[in-house]
C-alpha positions as CSV (number, residue, x, y, z in Angstrom):
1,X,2.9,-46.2,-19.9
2,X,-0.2,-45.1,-17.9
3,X,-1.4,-41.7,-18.6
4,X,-0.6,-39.2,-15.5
5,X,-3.4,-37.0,-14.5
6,X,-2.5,-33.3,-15.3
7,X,-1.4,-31.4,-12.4
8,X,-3.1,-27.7,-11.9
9,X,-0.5,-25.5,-10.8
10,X,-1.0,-23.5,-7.2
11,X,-2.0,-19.9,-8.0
12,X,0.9,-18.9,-6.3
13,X,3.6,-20.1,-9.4
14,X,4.2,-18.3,-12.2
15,X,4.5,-20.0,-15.7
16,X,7.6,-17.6,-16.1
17,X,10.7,-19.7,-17.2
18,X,13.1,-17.4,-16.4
19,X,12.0,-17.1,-12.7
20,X,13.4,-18.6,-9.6
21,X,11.4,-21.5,-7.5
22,X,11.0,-18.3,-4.8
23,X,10.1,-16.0,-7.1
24,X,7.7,-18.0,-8.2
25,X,5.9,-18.6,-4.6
26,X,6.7,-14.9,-3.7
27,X,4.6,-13.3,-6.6
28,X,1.6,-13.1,-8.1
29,X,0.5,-12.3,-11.9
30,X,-2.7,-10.2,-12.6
31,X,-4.9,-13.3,-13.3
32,X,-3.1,-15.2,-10.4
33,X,-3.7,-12.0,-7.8
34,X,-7.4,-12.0,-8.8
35,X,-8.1,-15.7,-8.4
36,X,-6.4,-15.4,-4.6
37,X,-8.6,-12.1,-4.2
38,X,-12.0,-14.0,-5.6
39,X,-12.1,-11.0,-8.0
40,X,-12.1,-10.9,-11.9
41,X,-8.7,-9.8,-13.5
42,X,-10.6,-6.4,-15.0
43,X,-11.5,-5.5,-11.5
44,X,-7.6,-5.3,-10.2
45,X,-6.7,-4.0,-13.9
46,X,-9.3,-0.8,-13.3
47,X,-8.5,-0.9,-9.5
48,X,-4.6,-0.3,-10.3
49,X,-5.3,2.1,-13.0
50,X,-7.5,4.1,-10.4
51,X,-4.4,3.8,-7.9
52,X,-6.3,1.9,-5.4
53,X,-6.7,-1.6,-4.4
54,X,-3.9,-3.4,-3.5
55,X,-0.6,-2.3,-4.5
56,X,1.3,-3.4,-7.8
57,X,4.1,-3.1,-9.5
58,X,5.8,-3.9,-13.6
59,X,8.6,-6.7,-13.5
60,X,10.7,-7.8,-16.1
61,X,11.9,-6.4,-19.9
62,X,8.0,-6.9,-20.4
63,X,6.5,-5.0,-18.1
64,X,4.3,-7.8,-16.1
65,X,2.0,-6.4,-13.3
66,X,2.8,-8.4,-10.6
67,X,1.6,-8.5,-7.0
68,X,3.6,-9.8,-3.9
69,X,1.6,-12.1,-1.8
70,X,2.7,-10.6,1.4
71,X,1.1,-7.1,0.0
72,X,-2.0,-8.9,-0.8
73,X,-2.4,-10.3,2.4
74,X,-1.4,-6.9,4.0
75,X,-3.9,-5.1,2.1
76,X,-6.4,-7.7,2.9
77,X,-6.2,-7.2,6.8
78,X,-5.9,-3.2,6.1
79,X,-9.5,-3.8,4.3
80,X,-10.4,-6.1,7.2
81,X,-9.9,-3.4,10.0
82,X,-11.3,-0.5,8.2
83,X,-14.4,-2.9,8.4
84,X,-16.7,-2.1,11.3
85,X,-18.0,-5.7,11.4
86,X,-14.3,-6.5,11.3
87,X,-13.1,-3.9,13.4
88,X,-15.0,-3.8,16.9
89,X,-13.5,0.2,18.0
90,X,-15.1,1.4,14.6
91,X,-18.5,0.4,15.5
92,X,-21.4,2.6,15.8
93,X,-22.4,0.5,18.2
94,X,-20.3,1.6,20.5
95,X,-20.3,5.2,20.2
96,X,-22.3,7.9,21.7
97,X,-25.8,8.7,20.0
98,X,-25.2,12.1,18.6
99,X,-27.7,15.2,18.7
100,X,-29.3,15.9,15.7
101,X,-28.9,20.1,14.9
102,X,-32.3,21.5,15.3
103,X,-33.9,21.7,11.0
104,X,-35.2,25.6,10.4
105,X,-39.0,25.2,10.2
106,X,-40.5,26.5,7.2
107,X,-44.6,27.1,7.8
């Protein structure tokens, strides 16, 4: 019997037995999350601890941090717009130059 390549599972799945095909596609675990984010797991583990970064939550008797995809992908186009290169009405570009308050001369 020929040998079958191994198959790499989409970051999307879980390894979870216990959860549903949807489940599965629906959420993320913290090493999952990161590897969708291009970040390292410590930097979403310190980002959560610090309540920021995108939002997470604990699932199941042990407590997994999990994320939900669509919140990722939310919190992805919040960072996007809060971008001025992303963002054109937040660019300085486009705003008035503003007067600089006259400095108090010390001779």
């Amino acid at each position: 019997m020929p040998a079958r390549p191994p198959s790499h599972p989409h970051p999307s799945s879980i390894p979870a037995t216990d959860a549903t095909p949807a489940a599965r596609q629906a959420f993320l675990s913290v090493k999952d999350a990161a590897e969708y984010l291009c970040l390292s797991p410590h930097t979403l583990y310190v980002w959560r601890h610090r309540r920021n970064g995108p939002p997470s939550f604990r699932m199941g008797p042990r407590g997994r941090v999990m994320y939900r995809i669509e919140a990722l992908d939310a919190w992805i186009r919040e960072q996007e717009q809060a971008d001025s290169r992303s963002n054109t009405t937040l660019s300085p570009l486009d705003t008035a130059p503003q007067k600089r308050s006259d400095y108090a001369t010390s001779a």
